[in-house]
N, C-alpha and C positions, 0 to 999 in steps of 0.2 A: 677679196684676196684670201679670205680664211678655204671659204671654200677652194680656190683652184689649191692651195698645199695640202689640202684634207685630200685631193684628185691626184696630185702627183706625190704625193705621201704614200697611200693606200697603193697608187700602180707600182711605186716604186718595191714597198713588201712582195707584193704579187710575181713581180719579174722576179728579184732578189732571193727569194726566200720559199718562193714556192715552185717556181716555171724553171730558173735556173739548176738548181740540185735537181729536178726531176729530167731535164733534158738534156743535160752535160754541159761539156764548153758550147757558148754560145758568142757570135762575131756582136760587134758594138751595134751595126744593122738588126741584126736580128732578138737584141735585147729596146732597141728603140722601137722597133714594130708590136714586140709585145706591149710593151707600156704603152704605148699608143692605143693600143687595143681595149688594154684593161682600163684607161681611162673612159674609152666612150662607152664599155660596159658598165661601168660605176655610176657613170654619169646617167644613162640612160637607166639603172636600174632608180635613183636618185630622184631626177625625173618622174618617174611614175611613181615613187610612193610619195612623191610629194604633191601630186594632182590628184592622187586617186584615196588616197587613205588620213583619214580624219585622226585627227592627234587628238588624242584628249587629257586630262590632267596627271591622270596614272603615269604616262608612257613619261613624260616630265620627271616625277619624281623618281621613276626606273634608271633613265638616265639618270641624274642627278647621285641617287644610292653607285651605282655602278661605276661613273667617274670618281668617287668617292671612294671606294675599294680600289681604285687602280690606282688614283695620285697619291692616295695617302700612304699607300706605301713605295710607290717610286717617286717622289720628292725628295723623301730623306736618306732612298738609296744615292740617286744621281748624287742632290746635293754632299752629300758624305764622301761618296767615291770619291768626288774630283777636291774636294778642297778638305779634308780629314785624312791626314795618311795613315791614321790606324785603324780605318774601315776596313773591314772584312766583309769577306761572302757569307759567313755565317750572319751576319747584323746583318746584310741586306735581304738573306732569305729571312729574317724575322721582321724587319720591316714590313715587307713585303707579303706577310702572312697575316701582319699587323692589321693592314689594311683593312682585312675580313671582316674586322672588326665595324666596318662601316655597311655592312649587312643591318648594321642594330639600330639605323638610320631609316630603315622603311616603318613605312606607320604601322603597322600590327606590333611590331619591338619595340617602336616609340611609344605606345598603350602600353606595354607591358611592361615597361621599366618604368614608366611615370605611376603605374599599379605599384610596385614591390616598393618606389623608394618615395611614393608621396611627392612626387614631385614636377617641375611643367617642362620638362625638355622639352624639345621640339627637334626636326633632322637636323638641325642646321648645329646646333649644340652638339650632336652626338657626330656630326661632321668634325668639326673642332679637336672634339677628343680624339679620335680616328685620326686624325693628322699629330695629334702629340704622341699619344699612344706608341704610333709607329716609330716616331722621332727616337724616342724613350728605350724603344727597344733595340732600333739600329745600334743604337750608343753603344745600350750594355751589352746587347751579341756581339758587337766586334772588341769590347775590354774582355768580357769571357772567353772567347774564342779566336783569336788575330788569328791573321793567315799565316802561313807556314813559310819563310823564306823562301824562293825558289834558287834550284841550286843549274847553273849554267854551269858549259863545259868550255865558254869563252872566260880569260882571265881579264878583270876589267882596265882601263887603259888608265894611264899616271901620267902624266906626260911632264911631273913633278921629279918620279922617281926616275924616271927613262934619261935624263938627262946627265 
C-alpha cells in the first residue's frame, strides 16, 4: 500500500503542479489521462532501477541524511501551523532551514564533530538534534516574528449584534 500512494502521490504533483500551470485549464478527462500516464512512467522508471541497479550501503544512509533534512523541519512546520495559532511563516521558514542542519548527520560530519568534541555521535543522534533543533527554532521565529494580521474588505458577521 506504501508504494501505490508513493504512485498516486508523485502522479498527482506531476498533473498538479507541473502539467497543469504549463498547459492551462484542463477538463477532469484530460487531468485523469495524465496521471494515468505519469503513473506507468514512475512505475516503469521504478521497475528498472529496481532490477537493474545494485543498492549499496551509501545510497541508505543518503536517503536517510536527506529524509532527515526535509522532516525535520516540516514536522514542526505542519505540526505548529495546524495546532499552534501563533505560528508564523517566518518560524516555519527557520524550521525549515533548520533542518539543514541534518546535513551534519552524513559520516564525514559525524567524524568531524566526534574530532572537535571528543565525543561518539553517531547519524542517528545528530538526527534527533536536527528534529529539536528545528522544533526550537519554529518556536522562537514565530514569538520574534508573528504574522502581520491580514486586513479583509469583508466586515466580519455577528449574528449577536445583527439582532
Amino acid at each position: 500500500s506504501t508504494h501505490d500512494s508513493y504512485l498516486l502521490c508523485w502522479s498527482g504533483v506531476i498533473t498538479q503542479d507541473i502539467v497543469a500551470p504549463l498547459a492551462g485549464p484542463m477538463s477532469q478527462r484530460a487531468r485523469i489521462l495524465v496521471t494515468r500516464i505519469a503513473i506507468f512512467v514512475i512505475g516503469a522508471m521504478l521497475l528498472i532501477w529496481g532490477l537493474w541497479y545494485e543498492v549499496s550501503s551509501d545510497l541508505w544512509g543518503y536517503l536517510a541524511v536527506t529524509g532527515t533534512v526535509y522532516l525535520a523541519g516540516a514536522i514542526p512546520t505542519v505540526v505548529g501551523g495546524l495546532y499552534w495559532s501563533r505560528g508564523s511563516q517566518a518560524g516555519a521558514l527557520a524550521a525549515i532551514l533548520g533542518g539543514l542542519l541534518g546535513l551534519s548527520a552524513m559520516g564525514p560530519c559525524v567524524d568531524r564533530i566526534n574530532g572537535w568534541f571528543s565525543s561518539n555521535l553517531n547519524g542517528t543522534h545528530l538526527t534527533l538534534i536536527t528534529f529539536t533543533f528545528s522544533a526550537v527554532v519554529y518556536v522562537l521565529g514565530s514569538l520574534l516574528f508573528p504574522d502581520q494580521p491580514r486586513r479583509t474588505n469583508e466586515t466580519p458577521l455577528n449574528p449577536v449584534a445583527d439582532v
